[in-house]
N, CA, C and O atoms as a Tinker XYZ file with bonds, in Angstrom:
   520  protein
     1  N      0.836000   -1.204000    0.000000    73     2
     2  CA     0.000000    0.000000    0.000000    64     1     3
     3  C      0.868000    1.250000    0.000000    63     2     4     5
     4  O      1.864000    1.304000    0.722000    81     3
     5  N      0.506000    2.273000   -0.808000    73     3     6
     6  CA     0.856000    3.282000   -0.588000    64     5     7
     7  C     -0.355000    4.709000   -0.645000    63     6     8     9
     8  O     -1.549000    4.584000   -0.918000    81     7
     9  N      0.163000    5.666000   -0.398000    73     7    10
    10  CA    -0.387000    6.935000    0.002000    64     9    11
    11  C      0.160000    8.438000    0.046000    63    10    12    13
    12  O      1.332000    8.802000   -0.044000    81    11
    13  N     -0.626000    8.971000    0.156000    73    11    14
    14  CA     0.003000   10.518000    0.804000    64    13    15
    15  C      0.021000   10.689000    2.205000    63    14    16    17
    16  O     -0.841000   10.286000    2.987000    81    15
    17  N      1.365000   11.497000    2.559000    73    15    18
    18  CA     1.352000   11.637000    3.750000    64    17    19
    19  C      0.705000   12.253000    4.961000    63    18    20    21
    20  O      1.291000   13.260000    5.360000    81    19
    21  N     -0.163000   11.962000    5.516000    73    19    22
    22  CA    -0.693000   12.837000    6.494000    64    21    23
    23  C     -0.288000   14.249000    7.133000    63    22    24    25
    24  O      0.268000   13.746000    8.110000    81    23
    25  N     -0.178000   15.223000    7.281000    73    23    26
    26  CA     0.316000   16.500000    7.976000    64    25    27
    27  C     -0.456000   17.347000    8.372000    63    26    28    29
    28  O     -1.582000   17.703000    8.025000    81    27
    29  N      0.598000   17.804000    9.527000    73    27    30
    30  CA    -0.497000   19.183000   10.011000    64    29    31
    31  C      0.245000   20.201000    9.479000    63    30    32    33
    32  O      1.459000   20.394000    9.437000    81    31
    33  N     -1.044000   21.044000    8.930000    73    31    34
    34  CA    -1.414000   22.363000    8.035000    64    33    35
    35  C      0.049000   23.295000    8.677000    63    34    36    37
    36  O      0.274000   23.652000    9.834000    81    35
    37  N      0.956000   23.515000    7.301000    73    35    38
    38  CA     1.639000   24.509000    7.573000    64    37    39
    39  C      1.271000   25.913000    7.391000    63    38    40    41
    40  O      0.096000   25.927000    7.022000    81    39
    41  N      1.667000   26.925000    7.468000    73    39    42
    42  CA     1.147000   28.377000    7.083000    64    41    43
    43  C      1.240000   28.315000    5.145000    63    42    44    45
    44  O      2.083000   27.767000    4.436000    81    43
    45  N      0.195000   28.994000    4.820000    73    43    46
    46  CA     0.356000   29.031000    2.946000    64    45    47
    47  C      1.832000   29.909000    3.271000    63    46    48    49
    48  O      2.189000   30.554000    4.257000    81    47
    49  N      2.659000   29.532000    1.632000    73    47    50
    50  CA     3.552000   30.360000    1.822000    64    49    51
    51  C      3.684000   30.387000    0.081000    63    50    52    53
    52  O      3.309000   29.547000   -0.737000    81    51
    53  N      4.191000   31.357000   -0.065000    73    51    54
    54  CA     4.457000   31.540000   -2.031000    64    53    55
    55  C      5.337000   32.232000   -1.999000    63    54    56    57
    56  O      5.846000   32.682000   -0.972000    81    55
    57  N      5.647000   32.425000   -3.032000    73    55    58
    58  CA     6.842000   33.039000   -3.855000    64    57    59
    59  C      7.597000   33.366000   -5.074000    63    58    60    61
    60  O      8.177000   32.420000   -5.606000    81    59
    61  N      7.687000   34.385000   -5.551000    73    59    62
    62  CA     7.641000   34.232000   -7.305000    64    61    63
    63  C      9.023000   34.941000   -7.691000    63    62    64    65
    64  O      9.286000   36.029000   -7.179000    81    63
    65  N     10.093000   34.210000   -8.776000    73    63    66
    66  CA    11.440000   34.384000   -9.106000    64    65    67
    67  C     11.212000   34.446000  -10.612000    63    66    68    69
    68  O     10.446000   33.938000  -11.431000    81    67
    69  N     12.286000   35.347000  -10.596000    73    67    70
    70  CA    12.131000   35.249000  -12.210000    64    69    71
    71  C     13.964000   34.741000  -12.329000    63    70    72    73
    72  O     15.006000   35.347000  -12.078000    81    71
    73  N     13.598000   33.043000  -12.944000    73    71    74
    74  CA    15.087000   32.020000  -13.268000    64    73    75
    75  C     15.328000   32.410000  -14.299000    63    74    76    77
    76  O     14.352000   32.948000  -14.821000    81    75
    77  N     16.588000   32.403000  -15.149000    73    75    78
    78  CA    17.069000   32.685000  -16.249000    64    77    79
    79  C     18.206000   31.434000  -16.549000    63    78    80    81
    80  O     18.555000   30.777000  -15.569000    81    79
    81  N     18.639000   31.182000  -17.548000    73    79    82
    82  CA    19.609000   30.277000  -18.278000    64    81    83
    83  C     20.611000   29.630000  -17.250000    63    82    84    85
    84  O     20.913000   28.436000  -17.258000    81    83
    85  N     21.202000   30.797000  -16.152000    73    83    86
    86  CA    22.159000   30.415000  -15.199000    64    85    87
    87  C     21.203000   29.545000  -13.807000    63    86    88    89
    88  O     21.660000   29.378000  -12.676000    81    87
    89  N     20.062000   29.172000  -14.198000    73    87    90
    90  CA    19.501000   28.796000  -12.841000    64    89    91
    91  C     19.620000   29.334000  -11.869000    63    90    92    93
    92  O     20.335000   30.337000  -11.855000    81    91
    93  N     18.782000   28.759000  -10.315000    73    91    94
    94  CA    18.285000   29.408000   -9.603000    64    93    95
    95  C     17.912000   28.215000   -8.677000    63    94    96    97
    96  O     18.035000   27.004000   -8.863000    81    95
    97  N     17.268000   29.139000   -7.298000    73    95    98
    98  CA    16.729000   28.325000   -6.181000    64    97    99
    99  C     15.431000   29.617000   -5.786000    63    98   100   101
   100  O     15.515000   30.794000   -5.435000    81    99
   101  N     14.065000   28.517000   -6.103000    73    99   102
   102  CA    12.726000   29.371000   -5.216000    64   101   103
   103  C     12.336000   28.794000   -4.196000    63   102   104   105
   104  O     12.470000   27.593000   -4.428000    81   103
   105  N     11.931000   28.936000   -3.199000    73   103   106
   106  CA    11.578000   28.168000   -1.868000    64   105   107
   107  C      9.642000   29.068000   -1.820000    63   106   108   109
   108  O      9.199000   30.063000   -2.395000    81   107
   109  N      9.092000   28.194000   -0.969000    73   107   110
   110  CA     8.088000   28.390000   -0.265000    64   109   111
   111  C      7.746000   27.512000    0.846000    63   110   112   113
   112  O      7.402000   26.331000    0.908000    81   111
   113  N      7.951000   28.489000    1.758000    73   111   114
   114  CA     7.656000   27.501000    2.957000    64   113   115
   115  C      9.071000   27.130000    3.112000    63   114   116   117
   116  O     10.048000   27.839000    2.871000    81   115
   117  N      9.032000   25.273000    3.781000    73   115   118
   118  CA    10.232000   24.778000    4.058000    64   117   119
   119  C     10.562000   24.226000    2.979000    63   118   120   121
   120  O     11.668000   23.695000    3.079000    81   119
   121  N     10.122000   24.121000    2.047000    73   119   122
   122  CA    10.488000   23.221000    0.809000    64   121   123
   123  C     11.133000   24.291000   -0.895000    63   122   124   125
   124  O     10.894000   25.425000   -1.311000    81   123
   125  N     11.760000   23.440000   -1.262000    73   123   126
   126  CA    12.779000   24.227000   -2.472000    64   125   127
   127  C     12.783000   23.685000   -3.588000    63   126   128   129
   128  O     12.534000   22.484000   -3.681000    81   127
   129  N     13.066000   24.450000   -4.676000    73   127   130
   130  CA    13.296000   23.846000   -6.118000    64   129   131
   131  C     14.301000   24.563000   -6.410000    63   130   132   133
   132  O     14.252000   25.793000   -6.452000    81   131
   133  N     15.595000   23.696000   -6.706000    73   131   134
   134  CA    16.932000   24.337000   -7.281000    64   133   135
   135  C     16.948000   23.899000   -8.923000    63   134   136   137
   136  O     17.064000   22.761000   -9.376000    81   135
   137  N     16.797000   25.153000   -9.654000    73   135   138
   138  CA    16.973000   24.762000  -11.226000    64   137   139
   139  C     18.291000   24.661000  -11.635000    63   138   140   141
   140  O     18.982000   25.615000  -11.276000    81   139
   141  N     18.761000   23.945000  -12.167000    73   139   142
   142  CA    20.082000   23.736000  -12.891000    64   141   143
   143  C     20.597000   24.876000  -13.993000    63   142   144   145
   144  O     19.795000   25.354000  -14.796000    81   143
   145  N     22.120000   25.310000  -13.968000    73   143   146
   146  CA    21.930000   26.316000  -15.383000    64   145   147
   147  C     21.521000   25.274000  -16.448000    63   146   148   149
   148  O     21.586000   24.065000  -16.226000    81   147
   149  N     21.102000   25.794000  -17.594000    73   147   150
   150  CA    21.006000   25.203000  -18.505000    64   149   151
   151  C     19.060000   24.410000  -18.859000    63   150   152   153
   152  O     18.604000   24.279000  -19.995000    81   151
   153  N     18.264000   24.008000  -17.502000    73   151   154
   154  CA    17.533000   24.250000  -17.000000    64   153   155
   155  C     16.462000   24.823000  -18.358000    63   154   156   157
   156  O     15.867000   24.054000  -19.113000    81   155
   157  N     16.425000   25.837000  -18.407000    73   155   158
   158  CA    15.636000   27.429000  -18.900000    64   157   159
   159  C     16.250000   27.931000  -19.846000    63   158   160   161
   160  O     17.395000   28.241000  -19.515000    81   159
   161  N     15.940000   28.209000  -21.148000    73   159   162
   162  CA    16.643000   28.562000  -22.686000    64   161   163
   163  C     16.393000   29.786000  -22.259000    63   162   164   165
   164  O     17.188000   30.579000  -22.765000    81   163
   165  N     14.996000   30.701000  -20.948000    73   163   166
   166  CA    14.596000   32.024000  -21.106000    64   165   167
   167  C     14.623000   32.282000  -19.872000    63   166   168   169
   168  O     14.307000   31.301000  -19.199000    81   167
   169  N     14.971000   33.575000  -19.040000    73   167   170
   170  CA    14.503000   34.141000  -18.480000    64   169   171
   171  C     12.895000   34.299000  -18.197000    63   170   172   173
   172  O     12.130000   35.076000  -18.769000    81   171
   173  N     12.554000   33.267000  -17.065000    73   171   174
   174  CA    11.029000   32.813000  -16.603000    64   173   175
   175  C     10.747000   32.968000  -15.215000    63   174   176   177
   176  O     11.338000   32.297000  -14.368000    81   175
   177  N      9.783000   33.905000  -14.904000    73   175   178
   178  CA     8.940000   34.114000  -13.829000    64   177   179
   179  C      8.327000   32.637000  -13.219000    63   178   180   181
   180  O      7.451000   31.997000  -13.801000    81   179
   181  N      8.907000   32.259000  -12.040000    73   179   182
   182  CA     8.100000   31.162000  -11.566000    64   181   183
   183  C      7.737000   31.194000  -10.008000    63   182   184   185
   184  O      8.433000   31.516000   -9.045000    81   183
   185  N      6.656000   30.833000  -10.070000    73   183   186
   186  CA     5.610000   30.912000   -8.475000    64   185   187
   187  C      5.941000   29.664000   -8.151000    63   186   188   189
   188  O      5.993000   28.794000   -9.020000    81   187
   189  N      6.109000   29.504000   -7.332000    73   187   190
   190  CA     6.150000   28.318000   -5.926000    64   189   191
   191  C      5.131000   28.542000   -5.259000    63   190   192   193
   192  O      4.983000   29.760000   -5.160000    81   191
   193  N      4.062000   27.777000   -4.561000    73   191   194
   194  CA     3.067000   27.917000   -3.622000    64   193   195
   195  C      3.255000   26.559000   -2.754000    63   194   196   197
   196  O      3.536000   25.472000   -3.258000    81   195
   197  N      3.053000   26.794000   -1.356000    73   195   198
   198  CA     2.950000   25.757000   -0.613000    64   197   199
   199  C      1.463000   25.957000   -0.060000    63   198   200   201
   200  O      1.380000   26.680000    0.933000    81   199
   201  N      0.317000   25.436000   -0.548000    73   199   202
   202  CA    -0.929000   25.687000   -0.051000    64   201   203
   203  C     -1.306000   25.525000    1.333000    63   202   204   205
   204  O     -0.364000   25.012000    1.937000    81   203
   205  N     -1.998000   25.682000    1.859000    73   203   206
   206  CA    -2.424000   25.003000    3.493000    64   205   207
   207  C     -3.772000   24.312000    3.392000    63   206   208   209
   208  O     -4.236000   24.279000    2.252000    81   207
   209  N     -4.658000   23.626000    4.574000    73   207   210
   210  CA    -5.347000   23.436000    5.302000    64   209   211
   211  C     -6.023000   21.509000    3.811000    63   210   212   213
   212  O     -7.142000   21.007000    3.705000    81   211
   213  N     -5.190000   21.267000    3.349000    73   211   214
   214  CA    -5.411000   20.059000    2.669000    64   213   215
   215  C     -4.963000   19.041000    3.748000    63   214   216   217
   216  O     -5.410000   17.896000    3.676000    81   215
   217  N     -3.986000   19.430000    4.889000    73   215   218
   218  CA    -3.760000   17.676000    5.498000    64   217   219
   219  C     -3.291000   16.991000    5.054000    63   218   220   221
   220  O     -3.605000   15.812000    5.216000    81   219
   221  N     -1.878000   17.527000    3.927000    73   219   222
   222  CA    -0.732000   16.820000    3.484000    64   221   223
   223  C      0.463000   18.465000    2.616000    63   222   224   225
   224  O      0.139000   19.594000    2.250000    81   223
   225  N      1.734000   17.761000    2.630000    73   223   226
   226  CA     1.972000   18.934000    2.264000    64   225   227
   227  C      2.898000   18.260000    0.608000    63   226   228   229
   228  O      3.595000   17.395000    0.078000    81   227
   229  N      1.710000   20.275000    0.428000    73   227   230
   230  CA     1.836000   19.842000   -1.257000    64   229   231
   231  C      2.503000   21.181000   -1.817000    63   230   232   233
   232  O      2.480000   21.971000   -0.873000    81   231
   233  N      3.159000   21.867000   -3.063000    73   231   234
   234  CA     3.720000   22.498000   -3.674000    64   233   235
   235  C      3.084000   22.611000   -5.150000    63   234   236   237
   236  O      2.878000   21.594000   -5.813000    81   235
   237  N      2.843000   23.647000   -5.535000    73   235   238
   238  CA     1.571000   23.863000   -7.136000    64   237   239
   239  C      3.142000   24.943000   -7.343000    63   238   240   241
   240  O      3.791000   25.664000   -6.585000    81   239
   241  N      3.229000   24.591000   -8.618000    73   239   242
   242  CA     4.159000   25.521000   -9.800000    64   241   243
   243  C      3.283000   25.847000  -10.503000    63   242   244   245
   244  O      2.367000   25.107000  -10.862000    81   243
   245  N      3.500000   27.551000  -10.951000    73   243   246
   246  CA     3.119000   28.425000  -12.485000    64   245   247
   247  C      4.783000   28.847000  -12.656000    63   246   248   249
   248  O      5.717000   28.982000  -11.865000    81   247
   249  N      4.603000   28.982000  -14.219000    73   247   250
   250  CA     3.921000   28.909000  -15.456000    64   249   251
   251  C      3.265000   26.829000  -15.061000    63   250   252   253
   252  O      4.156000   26.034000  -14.762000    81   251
   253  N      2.123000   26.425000  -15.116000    73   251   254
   254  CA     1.825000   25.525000  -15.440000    64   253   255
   255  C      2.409000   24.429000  -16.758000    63   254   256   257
   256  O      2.835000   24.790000  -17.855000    81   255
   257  N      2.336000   23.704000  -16.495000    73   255   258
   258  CA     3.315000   22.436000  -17.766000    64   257   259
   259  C      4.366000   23.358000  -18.247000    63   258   260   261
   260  O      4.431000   23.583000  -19.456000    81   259
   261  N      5.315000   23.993000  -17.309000    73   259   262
   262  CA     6.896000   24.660000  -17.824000    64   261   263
   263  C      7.515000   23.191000  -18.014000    63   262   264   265
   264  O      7.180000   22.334000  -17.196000    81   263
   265  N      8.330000   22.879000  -18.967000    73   263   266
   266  CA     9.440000   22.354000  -18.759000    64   265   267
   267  C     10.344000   22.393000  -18.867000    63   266   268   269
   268  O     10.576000   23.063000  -19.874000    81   267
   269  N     11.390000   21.989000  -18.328000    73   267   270
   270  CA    12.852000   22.282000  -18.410000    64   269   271
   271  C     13.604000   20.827000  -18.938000    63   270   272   273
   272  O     13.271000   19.649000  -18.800000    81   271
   273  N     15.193000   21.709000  -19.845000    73   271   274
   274  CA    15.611000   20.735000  -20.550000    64   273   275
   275  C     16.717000   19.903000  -19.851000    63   274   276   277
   276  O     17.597000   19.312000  -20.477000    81   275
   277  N     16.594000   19.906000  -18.426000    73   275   278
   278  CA    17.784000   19.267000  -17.246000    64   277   279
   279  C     16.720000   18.956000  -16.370000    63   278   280   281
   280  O     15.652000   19.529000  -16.584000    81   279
   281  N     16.787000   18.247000  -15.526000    73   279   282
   282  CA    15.399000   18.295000  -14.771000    64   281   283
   283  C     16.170000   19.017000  -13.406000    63   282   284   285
   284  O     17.380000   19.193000  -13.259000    81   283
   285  N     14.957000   19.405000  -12.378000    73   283   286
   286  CA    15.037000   20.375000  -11.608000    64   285   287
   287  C     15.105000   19.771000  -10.436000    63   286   288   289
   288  O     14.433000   18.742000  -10.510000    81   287
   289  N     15.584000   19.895000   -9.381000    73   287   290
   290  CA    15.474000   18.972000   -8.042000    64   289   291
   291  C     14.322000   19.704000   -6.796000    63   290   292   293
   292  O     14.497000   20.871000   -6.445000    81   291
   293  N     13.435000   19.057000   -6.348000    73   291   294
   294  CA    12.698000   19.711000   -5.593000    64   293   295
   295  C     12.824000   18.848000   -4.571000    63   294   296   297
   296  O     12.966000   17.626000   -4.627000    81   295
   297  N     12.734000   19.910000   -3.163000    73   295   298
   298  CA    13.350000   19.042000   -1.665000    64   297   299
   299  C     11.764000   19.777000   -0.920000    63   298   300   301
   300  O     11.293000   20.900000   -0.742000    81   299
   301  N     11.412000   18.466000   -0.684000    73   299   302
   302  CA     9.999000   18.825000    0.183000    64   301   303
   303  C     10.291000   18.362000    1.890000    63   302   304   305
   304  O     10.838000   17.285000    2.126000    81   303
   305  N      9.893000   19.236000    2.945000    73   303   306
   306  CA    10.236000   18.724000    4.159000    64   305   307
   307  C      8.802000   17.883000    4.217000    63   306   308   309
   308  O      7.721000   18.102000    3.670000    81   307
   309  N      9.245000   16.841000    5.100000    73   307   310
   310  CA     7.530000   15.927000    6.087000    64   309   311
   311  C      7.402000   16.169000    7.623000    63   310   312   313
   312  O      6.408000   15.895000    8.295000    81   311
   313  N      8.969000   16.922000    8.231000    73   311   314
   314  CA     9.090000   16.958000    9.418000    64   313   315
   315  C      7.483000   17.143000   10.447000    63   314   316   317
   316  O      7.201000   16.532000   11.477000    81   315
   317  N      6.612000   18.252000    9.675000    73   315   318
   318  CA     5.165000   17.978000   10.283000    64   317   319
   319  C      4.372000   16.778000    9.682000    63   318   320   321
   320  O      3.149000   16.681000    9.586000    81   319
   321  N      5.134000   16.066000    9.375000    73   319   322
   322  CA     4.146000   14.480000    9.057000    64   321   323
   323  C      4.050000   13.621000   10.198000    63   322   324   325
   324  O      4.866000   13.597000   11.120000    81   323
   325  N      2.948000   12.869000   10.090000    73   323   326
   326  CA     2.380000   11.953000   11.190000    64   325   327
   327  C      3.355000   10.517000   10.167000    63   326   328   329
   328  O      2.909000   10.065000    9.112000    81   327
   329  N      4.516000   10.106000   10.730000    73   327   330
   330  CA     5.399000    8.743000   10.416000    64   329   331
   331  C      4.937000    7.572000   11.254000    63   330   332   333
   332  O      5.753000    6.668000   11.432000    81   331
   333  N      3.730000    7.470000   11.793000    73   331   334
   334  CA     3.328000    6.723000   12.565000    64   333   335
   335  C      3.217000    4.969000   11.331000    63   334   336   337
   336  O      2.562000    4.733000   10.317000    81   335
   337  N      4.038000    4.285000   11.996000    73   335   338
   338  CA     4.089000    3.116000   10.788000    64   337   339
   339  C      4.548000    3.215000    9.390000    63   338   340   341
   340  O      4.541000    2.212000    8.676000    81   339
   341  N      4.962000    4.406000    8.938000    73   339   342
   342  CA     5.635000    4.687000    7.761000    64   341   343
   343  C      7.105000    4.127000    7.585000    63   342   344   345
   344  O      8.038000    4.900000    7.366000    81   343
   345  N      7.230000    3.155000    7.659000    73   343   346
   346  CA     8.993000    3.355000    7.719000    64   345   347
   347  C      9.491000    2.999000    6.226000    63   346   348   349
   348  O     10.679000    2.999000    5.902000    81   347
   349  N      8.537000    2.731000    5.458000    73   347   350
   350  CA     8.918000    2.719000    3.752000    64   349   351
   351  C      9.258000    4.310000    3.884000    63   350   352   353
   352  O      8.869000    5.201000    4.639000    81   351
   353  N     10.380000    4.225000    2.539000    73   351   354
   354  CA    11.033000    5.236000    2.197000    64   353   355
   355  C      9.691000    6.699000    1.669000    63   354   356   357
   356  O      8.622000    6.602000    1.065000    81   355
   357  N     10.358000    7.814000    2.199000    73   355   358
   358  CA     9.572000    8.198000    1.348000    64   357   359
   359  C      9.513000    8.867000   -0.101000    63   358   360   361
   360  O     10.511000    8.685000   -0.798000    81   359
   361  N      8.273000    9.760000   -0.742000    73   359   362
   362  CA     8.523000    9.621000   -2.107000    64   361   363
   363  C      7.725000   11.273000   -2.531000    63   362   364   365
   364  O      7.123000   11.703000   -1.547000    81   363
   365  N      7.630000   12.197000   -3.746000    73   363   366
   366  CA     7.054000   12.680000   -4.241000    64   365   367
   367  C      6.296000   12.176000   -4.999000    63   366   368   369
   368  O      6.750000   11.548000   -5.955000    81   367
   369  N      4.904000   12.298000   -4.802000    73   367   370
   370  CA     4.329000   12.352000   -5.955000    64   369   371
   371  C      3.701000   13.490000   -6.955000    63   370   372   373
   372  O      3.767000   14.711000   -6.811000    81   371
   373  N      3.234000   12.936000   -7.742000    73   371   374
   374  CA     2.756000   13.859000   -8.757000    64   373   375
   375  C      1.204000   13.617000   -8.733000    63   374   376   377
   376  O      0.693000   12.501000   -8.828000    81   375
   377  N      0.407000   14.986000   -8.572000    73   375   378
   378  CA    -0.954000   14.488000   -8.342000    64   377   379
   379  C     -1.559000   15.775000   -9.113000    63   378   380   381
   380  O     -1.181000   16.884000   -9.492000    81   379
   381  N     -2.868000   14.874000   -9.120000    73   379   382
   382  CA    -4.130000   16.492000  -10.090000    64   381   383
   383  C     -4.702000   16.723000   -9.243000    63   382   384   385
   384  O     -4.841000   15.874000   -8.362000    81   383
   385  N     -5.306000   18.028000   -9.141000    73   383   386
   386  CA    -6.251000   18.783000   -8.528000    64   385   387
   387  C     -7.029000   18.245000   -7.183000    63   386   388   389
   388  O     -7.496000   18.810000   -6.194000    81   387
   389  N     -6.972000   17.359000   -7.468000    73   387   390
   390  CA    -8.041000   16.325000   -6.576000    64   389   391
   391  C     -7.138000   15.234000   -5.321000    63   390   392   393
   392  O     -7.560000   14.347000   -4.580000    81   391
   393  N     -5.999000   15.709000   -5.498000    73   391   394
   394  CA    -4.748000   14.492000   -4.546000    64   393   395
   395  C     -4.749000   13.401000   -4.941000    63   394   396   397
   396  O     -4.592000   12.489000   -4.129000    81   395
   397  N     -4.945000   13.090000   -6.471000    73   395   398
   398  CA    -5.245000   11.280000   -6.724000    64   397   399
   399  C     -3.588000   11.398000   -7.407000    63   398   400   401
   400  O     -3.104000   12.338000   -8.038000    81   399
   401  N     -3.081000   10.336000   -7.094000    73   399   402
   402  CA    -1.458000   10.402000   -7.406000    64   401   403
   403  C     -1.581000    9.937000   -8.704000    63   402   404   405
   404  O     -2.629000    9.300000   -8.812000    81   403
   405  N     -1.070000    9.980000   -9.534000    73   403   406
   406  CA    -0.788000    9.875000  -11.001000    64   405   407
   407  C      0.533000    9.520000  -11.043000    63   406   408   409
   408  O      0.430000    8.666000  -11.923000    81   407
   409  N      1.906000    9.525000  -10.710000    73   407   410
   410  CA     2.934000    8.861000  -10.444000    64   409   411
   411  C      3.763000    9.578000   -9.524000    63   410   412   413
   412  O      3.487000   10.666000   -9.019000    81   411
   413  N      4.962000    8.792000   -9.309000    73   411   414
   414  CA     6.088000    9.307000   -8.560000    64   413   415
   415  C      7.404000    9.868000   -9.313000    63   414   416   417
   416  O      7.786000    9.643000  -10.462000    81   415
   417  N      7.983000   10.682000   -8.286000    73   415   418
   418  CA     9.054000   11.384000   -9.292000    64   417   419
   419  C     10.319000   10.566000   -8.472000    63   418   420   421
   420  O     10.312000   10.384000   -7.254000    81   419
   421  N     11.453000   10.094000   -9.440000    73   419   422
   422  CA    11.980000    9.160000   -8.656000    64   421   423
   423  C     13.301000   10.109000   -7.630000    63   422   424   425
   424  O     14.177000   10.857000   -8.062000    81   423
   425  N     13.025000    9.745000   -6.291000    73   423   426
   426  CA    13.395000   10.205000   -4.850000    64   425   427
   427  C     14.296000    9.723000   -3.918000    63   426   428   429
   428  O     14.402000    8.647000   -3.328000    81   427
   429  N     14.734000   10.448000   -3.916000    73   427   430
   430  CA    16.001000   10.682000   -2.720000    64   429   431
   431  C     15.445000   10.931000   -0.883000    63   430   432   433
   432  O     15.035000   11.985000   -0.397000    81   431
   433  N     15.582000    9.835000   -0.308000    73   431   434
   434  CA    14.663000   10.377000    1.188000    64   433   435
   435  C     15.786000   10.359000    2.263000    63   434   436   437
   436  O     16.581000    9.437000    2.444000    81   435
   437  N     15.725000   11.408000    2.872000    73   435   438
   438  CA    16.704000   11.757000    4.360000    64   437   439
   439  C     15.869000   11.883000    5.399000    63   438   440   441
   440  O     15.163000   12.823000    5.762000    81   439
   441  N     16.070000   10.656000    5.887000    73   439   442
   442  CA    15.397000   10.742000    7.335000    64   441   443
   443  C     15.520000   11.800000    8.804000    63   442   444   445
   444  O     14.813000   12.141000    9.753000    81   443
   445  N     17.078000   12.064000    8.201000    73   443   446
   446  CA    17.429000   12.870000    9.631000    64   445   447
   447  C     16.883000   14.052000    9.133000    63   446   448   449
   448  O     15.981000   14.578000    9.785000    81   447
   449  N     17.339000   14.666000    7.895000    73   447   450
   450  CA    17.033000   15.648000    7.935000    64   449   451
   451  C     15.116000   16.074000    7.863000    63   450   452   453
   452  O     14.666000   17.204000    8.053000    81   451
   453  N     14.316000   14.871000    7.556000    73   451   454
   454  CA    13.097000   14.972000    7.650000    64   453   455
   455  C     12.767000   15.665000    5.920000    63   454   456   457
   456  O     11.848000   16.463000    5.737000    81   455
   457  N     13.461000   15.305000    5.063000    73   455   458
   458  CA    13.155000   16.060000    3.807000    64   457   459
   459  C     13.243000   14.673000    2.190000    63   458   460   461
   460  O     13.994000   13.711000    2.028000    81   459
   461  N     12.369000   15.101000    1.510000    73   459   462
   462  CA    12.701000   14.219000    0.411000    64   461   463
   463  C     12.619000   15.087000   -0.613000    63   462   464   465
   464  O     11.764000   15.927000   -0.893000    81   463
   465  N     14.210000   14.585000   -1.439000    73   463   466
   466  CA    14.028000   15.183000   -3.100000    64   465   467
   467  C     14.254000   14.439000   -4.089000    63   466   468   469
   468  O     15.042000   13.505000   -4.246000    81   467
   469  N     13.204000   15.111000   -5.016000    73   467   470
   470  CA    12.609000   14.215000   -6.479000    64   469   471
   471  C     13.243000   14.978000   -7.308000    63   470   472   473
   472  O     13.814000   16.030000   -7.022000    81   471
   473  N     13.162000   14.476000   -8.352000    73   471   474
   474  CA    13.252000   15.203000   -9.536000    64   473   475
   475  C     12.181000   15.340000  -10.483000    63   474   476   477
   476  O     11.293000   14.550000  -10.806000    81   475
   477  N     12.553000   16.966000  -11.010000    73   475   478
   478  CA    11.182000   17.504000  -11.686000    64   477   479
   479  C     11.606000   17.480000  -13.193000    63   478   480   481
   480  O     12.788000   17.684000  -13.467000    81   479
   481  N     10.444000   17.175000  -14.447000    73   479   482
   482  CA    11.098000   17.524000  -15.791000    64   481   483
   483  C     10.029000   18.150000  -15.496000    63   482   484   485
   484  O      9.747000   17.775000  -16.634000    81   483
   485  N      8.804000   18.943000  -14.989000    73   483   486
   486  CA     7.779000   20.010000  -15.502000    64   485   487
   487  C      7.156000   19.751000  -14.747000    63   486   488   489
   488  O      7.014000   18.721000  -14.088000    81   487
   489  N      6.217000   21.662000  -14.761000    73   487   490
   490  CA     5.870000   21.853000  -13.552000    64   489   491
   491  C      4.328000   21.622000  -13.391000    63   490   492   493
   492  O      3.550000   22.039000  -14.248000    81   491
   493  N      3.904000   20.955000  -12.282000    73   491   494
   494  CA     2.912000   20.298000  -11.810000    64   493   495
   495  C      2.673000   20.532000  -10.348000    63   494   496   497
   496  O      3.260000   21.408000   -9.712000    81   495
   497  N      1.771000   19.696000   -9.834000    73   495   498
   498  CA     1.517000   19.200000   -8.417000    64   497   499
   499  C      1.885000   18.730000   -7.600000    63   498   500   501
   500  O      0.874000   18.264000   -7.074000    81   499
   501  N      2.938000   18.389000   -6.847000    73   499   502
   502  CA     3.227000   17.817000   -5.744000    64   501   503
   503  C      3.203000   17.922000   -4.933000    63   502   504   505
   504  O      3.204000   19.064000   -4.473000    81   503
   505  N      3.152000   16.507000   -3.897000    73   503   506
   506  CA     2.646000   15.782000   -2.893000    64   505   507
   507  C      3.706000   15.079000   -2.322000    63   506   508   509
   508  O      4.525000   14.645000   -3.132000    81   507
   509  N      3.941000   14.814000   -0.956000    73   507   510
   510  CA     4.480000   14.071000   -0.080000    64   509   511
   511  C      4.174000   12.958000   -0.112000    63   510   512   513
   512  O      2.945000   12.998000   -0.041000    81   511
   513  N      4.523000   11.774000   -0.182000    73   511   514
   514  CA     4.138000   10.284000    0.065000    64   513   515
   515  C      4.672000    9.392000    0.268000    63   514   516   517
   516  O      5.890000    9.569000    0.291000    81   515
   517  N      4.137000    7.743000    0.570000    73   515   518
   518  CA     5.052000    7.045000    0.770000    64   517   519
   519  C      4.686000    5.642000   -0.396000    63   518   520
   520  O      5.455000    4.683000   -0.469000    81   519
């Protein structure tokens, strides 16, 4: 079995960068997306949002379906996750509108530090999971 992770509601947090060719790092909240140079052919405005009060923690990118030609690394914290019986690794997923997972982005999980990073080729929905 798998799932999304349970959490308690962090504060919304956003944030909007404008990345260019040499890459970049946008954060919202506790969680980050470091673009690679090379990344972005253009100089692009991008929003990070960490939403609240869903009861898992998730991250929405605009420009919507951006993609990039390196993929992008995104580090999501779970530290407010309920790990109660979780001890499978954990994972990003990729989900629509609705939290139904549609796949995983393949993930890197640090327990100590309480954070997992995926890799992104375009920008979507993500979700915490296991």
């Amino acid at each position: 079995a798998t799932g999304l992770l349970k959490c308690s509601n962090l504060p919304y947090a956003s944030s909007t960068q404008t990345i260019g060719v040499g890459g970049g790092v946008i954060s919202a909240g506790p969680h980050t997306l470091v673009i690679p140079p090379g990344a972005l052919l253009a100089p692009t405005a991008i929003t990070m949002t960490a939403p609240t009060g869903l009861g898992v923690n998730a991250v929405k990118f605009q420009p919507e379906g951006l993609r990039f030609t390196a993929p992008a690394a995104l580090s999501m914290s779970y530290a407010n996750c309920s790990l109660l019986g979780k001890l499978l690794p954990k994972r990003i997923a990729y989900t629509d509108d609705k939290l139904n997972i549609l796949s995983y982005l393949l993930s890197l999980d640090n327990l100590f530090s309480k954070r997992v990073t995926g890799k992104v080729n375009h920008f979507s929905d993500y979700v915490v999971a296991w």
